[in-house]
C-alpha positions as CSV (number, residue, x, y, z in Angstrom):
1,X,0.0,-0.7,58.4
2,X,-2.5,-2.5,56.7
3,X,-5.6,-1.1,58.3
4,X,-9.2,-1.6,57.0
5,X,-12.6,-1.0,58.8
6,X,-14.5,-4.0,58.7
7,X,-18.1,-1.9,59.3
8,X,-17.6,0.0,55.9
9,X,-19.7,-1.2,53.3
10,X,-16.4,-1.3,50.8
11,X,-15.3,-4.3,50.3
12,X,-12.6,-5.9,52.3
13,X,-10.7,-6.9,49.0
14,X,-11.0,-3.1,47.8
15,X,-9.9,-1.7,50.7
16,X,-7.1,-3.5,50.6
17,X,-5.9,-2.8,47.4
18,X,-6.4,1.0,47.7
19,X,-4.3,0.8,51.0
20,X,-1.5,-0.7,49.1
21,X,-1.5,1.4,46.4
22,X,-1.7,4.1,48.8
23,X,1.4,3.1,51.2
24,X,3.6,2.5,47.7
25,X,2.2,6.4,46.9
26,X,3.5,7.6,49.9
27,X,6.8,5.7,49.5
28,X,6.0,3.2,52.7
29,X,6.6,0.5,50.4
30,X,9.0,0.1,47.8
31,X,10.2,-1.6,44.9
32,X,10.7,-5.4,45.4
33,X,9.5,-5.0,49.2
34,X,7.7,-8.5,50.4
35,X,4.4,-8.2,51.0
36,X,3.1,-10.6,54.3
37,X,2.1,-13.7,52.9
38,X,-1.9,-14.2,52.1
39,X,-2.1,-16.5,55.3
40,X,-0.5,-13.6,57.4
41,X,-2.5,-10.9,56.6
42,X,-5.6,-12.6,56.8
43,X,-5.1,-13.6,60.6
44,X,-3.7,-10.0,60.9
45,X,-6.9,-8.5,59.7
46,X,-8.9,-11.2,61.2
47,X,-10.5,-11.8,57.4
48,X,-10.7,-14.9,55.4
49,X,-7.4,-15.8,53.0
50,X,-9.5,-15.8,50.0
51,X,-10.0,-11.9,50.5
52,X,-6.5,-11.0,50.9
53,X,-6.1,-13.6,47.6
54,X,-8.4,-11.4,46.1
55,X,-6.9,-8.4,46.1
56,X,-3.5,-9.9,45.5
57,X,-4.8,-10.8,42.6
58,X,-6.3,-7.4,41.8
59,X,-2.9,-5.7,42.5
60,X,-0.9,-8.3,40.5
61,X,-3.3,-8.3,37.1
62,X,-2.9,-4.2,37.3
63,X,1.2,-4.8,37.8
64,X,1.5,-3.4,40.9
65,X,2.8,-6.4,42.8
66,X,4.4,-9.9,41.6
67,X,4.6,-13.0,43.2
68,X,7.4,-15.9,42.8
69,X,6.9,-19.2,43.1
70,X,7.9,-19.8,46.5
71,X,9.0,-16.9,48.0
72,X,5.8,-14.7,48.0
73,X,4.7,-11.1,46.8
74,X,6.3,-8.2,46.5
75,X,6.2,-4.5,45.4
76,X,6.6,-4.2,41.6
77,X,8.9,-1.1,40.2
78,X,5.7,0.7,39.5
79,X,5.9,4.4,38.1
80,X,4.2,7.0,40.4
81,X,2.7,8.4,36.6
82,X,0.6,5.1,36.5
83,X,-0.2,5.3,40.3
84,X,-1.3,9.3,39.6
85,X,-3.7,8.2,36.6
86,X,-5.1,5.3,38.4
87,X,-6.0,7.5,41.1
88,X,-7.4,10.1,39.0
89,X,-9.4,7.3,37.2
90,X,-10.9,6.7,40.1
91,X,-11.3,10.1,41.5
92,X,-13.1,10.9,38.1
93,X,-15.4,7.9,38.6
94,X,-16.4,9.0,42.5
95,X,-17.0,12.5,40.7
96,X,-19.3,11.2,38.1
97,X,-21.1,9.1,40.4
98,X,-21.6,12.4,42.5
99,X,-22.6,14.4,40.1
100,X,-25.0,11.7,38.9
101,X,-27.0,11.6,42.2
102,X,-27.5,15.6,42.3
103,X,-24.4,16.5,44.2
104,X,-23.7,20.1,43.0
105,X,-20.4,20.8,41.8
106,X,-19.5,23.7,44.1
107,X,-19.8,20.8,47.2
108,X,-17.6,19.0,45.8
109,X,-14.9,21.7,45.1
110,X,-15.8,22.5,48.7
111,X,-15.1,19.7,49.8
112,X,-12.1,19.1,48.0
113,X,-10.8,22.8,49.4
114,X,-12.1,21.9,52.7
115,X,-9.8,22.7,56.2
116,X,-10.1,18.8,57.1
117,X,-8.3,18.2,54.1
118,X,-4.4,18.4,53.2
């Protein structure tokens, strides 16, 4: 469930955040859902608990997840409008950064349009 690739060059901590705000976008995790406790996914993932901290922390500053005392983290009641615009955010950010380094805009939308995508 909580796959990363530990070859790409993004960072372990981002990966993981964008996978949970991805499996919450597609409804595989829910309001108030426990998350696996830091110690747990990190031997899951075979990565060190301060990386799974760090994204926890990521996820929890933007309100995505919440942690009790206790009891662990779990899945906010986040609005799929915020998930949407953070996406877009970043979407527009990768875009940018395309455009920046002399990707032409028709290779994008082509890629975008592309049959390997949905």
């Amino acid at each position: 469930m909580f796959d990363i690739d530990l070859q790409s060059r993004i960072p372990i901590y981002e990966q993981l955040y964008k996978k949970i705000v991805e499996l919450i976008m597609k409804k595989e995790l829910n309001s108030n859902d426990k998350l696996p406790s830091v110690r747990e996914l990190a031997k899951e993932l075979g990565v060190n608990p301060n990386t799974v901290s760090k994204a926890f922390q990521m996820l929890e500053r933007d309100k995505i997840i919440y942690s009790l005392a206790g009891r662990g983290s779990f899945v906010a009641d986040v609005k799929t409008d915020f998930m949407r615009n953070k996406a877009f955010e970043d979407f527009d950010t990768a875009v940018s950064e395309a455009l920046r380094v002399g990707i032409k805009k028709i290779e994008l939308i082509d890629r975008i349009g592309g049959e390997n995508n949905d």
